[in-house]
KEDOKE-548065 format. One line per 10 residues: number of its first residue (from 1); their letters; for each residue x, y, z of N, C-alpha, C, O. Coordinates in steps of 0.05 Angstrom, whole numbers, padded with zeros to 5 digits. Layout:
NUM = a = X Y Z X Y Z X Y Z X Y Z | ...;
# end
This chain:
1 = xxxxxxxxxx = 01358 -01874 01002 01352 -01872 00973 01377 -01865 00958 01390 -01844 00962 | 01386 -01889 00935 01409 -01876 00921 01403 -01859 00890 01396 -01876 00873 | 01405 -01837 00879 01398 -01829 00859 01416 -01840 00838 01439 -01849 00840 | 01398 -01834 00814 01418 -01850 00789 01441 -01834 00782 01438 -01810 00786 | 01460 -01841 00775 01486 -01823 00764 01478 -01809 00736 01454 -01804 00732 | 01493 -01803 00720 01488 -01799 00692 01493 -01812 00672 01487 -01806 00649 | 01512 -01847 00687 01513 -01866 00670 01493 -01884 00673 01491 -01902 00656 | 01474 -01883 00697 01451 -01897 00704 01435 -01896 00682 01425 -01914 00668 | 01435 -01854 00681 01413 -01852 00665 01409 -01857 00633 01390 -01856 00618 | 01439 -01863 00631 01445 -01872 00605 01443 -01885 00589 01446 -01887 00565;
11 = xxxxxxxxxx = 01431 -01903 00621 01442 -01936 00610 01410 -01939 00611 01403 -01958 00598 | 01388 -01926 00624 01362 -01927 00625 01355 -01914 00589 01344 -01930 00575 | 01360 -01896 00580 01352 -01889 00560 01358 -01912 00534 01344 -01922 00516 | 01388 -01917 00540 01389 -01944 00513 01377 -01966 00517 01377 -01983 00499 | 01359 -01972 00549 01348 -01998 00543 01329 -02000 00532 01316 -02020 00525 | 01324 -01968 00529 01296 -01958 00524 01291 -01966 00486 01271 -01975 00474 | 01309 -01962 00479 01321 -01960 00452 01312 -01981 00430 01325 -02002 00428 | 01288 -01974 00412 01274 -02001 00400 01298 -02013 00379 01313 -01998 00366 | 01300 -02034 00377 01313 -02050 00351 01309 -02036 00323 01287 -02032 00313 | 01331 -02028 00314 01329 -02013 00292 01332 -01987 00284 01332 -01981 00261;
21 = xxxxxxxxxx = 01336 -01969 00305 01317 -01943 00309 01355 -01927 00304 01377 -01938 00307 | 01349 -01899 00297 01367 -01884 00284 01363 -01864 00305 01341 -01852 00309 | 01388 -01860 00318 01392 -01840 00336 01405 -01821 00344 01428 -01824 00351 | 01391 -01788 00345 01417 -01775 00355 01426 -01771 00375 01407 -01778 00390 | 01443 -01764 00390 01451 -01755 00413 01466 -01723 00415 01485 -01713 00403 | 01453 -01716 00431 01457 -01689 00437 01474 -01680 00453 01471 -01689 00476 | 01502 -01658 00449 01529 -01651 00461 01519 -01642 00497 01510 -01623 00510 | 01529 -01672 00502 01540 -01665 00543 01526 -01691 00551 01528 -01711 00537 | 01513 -01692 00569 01501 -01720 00578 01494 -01738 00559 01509 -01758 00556 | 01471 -01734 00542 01467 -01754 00523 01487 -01764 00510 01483 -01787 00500;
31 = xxxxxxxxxx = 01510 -01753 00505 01541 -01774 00492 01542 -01802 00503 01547 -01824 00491 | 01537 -01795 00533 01534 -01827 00543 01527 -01853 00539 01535 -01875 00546 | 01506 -01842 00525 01490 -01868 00516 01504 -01881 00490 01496 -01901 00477 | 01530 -01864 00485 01544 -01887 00466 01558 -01907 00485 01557 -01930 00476 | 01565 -01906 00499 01580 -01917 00523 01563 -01944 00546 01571 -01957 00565 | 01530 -01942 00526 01516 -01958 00539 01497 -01979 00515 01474 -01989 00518 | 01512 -01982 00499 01497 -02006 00482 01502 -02028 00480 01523 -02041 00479 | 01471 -02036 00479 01468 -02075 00499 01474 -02082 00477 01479 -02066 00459 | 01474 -02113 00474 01484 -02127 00459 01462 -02153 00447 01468 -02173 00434 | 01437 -02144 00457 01419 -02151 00453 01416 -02152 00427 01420 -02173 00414;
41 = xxxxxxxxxx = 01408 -02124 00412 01392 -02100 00394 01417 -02080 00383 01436 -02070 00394 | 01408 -02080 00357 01424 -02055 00353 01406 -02033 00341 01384 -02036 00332 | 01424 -02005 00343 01412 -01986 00327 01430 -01975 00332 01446 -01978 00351 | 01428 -01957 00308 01437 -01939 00286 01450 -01905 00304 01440 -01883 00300 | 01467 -01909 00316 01469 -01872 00331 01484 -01856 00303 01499 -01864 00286 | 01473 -01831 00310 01480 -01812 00284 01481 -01782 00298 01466 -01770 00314 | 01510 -01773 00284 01516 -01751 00307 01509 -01720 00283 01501 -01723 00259 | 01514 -01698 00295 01511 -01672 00265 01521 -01665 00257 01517 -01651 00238 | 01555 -01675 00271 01568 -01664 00245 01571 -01677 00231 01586 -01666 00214 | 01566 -01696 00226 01572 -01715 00197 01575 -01747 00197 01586 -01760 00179;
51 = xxxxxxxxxx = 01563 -01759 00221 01566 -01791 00220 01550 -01806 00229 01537 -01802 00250 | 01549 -01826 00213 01526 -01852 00219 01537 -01883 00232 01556 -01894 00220 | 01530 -01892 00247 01547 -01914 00250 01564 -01901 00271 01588 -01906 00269 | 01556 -01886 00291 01573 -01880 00316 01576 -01911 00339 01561 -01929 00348 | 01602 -01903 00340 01603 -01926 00356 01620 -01923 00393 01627 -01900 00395 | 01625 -01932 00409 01629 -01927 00442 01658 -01907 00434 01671 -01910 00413 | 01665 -01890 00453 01684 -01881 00458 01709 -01899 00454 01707 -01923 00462 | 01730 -01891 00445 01760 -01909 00443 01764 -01916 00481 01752 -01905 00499 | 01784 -01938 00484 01802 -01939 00489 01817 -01924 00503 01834 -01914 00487 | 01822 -01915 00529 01840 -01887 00530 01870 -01895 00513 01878 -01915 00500;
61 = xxxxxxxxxx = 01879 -01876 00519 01901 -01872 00497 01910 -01885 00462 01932 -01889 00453 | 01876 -01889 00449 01878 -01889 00427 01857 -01873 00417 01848 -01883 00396 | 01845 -01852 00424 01838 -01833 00417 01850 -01817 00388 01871 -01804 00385 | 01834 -01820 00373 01835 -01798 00337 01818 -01782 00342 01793 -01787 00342 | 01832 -01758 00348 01814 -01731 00346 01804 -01725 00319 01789 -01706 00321 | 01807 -01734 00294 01801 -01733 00272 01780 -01752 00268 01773 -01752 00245 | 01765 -01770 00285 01737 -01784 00295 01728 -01770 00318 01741 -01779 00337 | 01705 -01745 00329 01691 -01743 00338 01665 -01733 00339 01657 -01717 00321 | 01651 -01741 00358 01620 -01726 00351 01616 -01692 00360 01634 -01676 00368 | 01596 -01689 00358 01590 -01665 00364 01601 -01643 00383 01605 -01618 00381;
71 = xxxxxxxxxx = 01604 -01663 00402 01618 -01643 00429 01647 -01652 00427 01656 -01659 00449 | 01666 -01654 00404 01694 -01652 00394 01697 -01678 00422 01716 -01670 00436 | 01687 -01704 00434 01692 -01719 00443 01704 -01748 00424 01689 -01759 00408 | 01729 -01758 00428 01732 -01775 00418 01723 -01793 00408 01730 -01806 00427 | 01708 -01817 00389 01692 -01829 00384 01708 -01856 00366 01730 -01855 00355 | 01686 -01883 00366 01692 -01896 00346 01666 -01900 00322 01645 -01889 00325 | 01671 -01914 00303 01653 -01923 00284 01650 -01948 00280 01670 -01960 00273 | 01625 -01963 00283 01622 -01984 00273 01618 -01998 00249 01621 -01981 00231 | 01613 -02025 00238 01616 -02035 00213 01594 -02025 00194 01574 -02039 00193 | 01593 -02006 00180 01580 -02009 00160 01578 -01980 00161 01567 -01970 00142;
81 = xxxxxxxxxx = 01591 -01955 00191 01591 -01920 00189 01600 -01912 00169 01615 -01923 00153 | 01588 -01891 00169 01593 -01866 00142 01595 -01842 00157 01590 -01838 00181 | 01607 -01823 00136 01618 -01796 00148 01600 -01781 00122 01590 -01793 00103 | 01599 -01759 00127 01580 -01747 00106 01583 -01709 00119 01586 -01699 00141 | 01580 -01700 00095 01582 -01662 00096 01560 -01665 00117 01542 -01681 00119 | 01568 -01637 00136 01545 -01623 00155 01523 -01622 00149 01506 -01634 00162 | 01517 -01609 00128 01490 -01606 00107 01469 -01634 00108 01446 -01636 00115 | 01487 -01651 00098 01470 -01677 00099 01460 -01688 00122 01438 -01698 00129 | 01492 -01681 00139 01476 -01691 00164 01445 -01678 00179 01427 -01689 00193 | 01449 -01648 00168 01425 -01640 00180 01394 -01647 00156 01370 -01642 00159;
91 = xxxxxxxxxx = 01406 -01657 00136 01385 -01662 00113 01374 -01683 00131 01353 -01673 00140 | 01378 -01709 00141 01365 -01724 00143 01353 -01710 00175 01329 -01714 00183 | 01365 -01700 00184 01341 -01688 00207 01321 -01677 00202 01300 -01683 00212 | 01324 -01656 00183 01308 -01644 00175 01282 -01648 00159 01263 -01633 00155 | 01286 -01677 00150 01274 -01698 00130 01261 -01713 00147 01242 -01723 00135 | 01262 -01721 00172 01249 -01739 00186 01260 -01762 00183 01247 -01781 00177 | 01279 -01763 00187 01299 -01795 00175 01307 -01797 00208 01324 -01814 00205 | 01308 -01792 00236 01313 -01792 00254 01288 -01803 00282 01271 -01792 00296 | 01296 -01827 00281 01269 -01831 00305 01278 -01823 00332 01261 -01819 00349 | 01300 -01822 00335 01293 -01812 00368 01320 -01794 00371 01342 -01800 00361;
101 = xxxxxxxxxx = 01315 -01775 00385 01331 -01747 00387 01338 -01747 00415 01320 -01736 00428 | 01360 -01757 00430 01356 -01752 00460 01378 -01721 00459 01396 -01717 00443 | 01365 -01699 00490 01373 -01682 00480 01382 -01677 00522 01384 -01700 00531 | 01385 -01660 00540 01398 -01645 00558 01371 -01615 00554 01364 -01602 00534 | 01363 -01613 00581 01347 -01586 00579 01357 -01579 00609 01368 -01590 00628 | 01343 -01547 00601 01342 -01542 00634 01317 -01543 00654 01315 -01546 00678 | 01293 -01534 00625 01273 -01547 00628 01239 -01556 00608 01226 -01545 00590 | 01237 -01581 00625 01220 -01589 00607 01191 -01581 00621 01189 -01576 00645 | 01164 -01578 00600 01139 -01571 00609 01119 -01602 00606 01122 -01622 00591 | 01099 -01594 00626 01082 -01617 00626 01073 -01622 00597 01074 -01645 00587;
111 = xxxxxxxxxx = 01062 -01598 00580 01055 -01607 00554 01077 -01611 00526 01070 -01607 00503 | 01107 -01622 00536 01127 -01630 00525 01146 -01603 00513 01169 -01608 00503 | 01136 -01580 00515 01156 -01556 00513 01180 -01562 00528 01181 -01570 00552 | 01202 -01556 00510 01231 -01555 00527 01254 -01527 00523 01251 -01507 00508 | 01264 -01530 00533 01283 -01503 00545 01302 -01515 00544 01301 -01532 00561 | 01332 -01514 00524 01355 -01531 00538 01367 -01506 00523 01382 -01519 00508 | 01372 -01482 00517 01393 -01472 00496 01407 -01444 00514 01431 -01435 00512 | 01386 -01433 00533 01396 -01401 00528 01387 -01402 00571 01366 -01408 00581 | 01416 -01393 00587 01398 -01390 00616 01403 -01362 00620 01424 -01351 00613 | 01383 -01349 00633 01395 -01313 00641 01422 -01313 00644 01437 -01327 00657;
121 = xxxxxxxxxx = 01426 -01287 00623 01449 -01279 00628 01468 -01259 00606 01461 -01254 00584 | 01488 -01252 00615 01492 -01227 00591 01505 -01239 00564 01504 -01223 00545 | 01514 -01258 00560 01522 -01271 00533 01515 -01301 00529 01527 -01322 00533 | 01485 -01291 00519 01465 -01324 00513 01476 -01327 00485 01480 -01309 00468 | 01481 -01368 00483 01497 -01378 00462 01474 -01378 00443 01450 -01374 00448 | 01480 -01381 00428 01458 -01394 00397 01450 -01413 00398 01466 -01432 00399 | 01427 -01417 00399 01404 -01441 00397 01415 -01465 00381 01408 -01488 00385 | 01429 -01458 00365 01445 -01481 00346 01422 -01505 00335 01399 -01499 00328 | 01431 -01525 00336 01416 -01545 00317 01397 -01569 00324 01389 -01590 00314 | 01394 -01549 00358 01374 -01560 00374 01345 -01555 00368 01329 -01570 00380;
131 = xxxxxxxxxx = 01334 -01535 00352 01313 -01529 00338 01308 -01543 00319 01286 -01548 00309 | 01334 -01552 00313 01322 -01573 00278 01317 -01600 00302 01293 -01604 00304 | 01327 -01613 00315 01322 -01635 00332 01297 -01640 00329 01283 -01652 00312 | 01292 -01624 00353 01274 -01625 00368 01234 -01624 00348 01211 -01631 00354 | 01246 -01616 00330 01225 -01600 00299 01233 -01633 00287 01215 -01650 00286 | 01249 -01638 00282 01247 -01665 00256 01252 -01693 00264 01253 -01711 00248 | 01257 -01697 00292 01259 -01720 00297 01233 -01742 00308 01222 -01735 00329 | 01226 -01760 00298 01199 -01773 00311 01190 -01771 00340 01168 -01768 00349 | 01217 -01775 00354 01209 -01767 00382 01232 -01759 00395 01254 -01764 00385 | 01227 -01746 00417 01244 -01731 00440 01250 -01740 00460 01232 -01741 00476;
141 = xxxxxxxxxx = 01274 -01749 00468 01280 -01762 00487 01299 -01742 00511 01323 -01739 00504 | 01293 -01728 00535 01304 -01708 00544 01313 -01726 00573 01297 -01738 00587 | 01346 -01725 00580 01349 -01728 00609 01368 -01704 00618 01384 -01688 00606 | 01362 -01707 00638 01363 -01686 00661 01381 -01698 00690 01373 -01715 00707 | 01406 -01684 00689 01432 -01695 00707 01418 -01691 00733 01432 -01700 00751 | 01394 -01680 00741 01387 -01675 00761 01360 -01668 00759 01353 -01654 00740 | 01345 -01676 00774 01310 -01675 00771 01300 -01645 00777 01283 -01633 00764 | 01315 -01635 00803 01320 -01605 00809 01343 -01587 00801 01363 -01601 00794 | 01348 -01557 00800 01368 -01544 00796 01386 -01548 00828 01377 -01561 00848 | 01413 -01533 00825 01430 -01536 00843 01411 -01511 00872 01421 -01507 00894;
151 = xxxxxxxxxx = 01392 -01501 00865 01374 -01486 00892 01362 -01495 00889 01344 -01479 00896 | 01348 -01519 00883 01325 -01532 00892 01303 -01535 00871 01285 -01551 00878 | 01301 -01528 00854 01273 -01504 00836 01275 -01533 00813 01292 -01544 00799 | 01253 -01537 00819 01238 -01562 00793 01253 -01558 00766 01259 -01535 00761 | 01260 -01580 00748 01263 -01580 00721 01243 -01586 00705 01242 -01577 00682 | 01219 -01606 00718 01205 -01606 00698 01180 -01591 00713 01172 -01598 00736 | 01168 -01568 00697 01151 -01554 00703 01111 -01550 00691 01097 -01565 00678 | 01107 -01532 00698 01082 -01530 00685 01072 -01514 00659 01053 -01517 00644 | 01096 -01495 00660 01100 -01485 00633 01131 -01469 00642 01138 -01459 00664 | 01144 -01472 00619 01175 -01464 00614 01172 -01436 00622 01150 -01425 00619;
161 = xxxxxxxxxx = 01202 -01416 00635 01206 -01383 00637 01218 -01385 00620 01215 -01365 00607 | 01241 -01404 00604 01268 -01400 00600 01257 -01390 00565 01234 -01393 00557 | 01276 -01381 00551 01270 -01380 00518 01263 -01414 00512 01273 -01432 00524 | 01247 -01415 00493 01241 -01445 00484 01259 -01452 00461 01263 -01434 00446 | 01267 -01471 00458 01280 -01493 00435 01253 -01506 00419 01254 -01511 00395 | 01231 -01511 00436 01217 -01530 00417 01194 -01531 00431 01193 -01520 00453 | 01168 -01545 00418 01141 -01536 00434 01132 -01563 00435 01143 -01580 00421 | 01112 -01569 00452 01101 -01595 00445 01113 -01617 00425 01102 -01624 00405 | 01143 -01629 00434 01152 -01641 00425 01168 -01660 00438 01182 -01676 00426 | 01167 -01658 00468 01192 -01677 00481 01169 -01698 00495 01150 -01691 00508;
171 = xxxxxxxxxx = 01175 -01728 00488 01153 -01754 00489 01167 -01765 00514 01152 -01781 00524 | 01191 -01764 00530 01205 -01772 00546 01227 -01764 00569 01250 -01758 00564 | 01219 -01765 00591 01242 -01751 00610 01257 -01773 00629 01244 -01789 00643 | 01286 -01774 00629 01301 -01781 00644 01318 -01772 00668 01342 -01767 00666 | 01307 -01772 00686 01324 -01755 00714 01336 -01778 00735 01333 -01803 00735 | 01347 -01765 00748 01359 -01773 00765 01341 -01784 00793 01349 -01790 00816 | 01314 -01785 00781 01292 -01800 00797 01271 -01810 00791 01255 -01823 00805 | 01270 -01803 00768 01246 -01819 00756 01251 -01822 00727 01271 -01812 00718 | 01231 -01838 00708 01227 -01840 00685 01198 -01833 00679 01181 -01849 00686 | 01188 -01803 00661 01169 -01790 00657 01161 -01793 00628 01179 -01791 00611;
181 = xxxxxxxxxx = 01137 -01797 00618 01126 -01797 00594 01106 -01774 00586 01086 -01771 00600 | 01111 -01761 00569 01088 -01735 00568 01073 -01740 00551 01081 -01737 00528 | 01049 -01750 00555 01033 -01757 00538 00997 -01735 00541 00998 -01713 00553 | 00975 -01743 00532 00964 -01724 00524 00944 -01722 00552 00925 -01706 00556 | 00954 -01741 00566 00931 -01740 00591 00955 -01730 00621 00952 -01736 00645 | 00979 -01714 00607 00993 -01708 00628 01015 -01725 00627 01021 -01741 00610 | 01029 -01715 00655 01059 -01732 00669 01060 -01755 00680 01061 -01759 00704 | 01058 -01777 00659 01059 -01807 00677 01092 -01818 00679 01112 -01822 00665 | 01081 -01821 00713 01111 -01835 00719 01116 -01866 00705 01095 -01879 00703 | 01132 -01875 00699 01133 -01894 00689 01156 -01917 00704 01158 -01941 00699;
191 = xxxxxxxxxx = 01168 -01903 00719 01187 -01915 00742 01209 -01889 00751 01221 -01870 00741 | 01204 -01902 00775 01213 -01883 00803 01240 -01893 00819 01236 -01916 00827 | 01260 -01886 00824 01281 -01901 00841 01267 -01904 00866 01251 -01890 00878 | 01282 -01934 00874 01288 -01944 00893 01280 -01936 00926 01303 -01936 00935 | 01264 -01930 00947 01266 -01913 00964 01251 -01878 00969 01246 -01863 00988 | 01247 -01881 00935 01237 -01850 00938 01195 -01858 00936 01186 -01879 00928 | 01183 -01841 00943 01155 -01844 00940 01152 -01823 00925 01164 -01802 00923 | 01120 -01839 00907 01119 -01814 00896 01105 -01793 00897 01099 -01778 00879 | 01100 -01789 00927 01093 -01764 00941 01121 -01743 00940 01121 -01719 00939 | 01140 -01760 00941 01167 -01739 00948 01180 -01729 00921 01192 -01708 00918;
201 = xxxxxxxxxx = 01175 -01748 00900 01171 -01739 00871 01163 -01715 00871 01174 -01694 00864 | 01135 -01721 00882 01111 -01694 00858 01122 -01667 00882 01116 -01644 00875 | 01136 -01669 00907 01136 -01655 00915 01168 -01632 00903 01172 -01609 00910 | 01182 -01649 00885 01205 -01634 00865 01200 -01633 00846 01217 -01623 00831 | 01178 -01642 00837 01172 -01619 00806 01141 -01602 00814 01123 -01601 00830 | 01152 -01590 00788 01135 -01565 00782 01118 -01567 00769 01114 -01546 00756 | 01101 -01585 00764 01074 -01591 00753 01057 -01625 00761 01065 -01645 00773 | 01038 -01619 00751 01023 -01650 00766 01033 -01683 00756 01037 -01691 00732 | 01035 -01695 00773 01049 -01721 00765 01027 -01734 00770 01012 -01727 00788 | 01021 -01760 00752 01009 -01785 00746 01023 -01809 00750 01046 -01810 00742;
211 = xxxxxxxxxx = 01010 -01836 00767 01028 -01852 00770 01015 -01874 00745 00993 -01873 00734 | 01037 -01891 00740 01031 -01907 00719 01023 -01940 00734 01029 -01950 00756 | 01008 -01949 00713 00984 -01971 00723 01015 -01991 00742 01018 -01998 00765 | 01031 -01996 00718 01055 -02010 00737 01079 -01993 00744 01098 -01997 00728 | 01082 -01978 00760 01106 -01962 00762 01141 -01979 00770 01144 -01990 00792 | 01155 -01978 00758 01177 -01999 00752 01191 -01986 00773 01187 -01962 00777 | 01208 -01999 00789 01239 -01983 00816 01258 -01990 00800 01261 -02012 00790 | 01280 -01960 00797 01292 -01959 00782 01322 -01967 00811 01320 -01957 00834 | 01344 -01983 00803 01371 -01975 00821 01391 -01967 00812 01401 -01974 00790 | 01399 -01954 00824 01426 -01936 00808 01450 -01960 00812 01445 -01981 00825;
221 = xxx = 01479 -01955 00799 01496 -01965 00805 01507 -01965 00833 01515 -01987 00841 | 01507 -01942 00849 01514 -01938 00874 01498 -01961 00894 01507 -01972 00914 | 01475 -01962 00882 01457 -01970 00908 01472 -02003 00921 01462 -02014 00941;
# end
């Protein structure tokens, strides 16, 4: 069994990506998914601190640190981007002007509660502007570099320990073994990598899994 990388899963979330659709991406994994748009379809990526019209990473060595997104990562802009004050940027989140929010947790719950901001410990960061996300965007798109933590212990669970970011609001999970939909009748798998069953799935997470009428095999790059 080969698991997906984090550009696998990257490249699984933008195919996901309807024609048209205005998107943010959230600082650490989800950056990737600028690095993964087909050429099919377009849409719209939109970062918080201030731009619309995000476009793939430069070039190495033509990098303008005076163009980047959120996680101070180098970036380009496409034909028709705008740059705009912080404020605005979070106006249109806040406004509902955002259909799909992909975000990094540590963990997600069967009834779409997520956890991505704060892990035990003596200096927890600020929740930052993952609460407005997760609150104003049409839907939630969450992947996960790893389906389990580095001891073993499920990410997606039956109900969250960690402090919450957001409640009943994440519609989608991307791991490093499956593709999960949280919808109102539970955890339907929606495609599973290559090799794995989904007995050995439900046996790494932490709440009940559903298989879907057609379950899709996902292959990583490695395989």
């Amino acid at each position: 069994m080969s698991t997906l990388t984090a550009l696998d899963i990257a490249q699984c979330a933008a195919n996901d990506i309807a024609e048209g659709s205005y998107v943010n991406l959230g600082i650490g994994m989800p950056m990737l998914v600028s690095s993964c748009l087909p050429r099919d379809r377009e849409f719209v990526l939109h970062t918080e601190n201030g731009m619309l019209g995000m476009g793939p990473p430069p070039p190495a060595g033509e990098e303008d640190m005076e163009l980047i997104n959120a996680g101070k990562q180098a970036v380009t802009i496409g034909p028709g981007g705008s740059f705009f004050h912080h404020a605005d940027s979070f106006a249109m989140i806040r406004g509902g002007h955002i259909d799909i929010s992909i975000l990094g947790a540590y963990q997600v719950a069967e009834n779409g509660d997520i956890a991505n901001w704060m892990l035990p410990g003596p200096k927890p960061p600020a929740v930052g502007g993952a609460m407005d996300l997760v609150a104003g965007a049409k839907q939630v798109w969450v992947m996960l570099s790893s389906h389990v933590s580095k001891d073993g212990v499920p990410k997606v669970v039956a109900e969250c320990d960690l402090p919450l970011t957001g409640v009943r609001c994440v519609n989608r999970i991307y791991s490093d073994l499956a593709v999960i939909d949280v919808t109102d009748k539970g955890l339907v798998v929606s495609a599973i990598v290559d090799g794995l069953s989904f007995e050995e799935l439900q046996q790494k997470t932490g709440a009940q899994l559903h298989q879907a009428a057609q379950m899709k095999m996902l292959r990583g790059s490695a395989a």
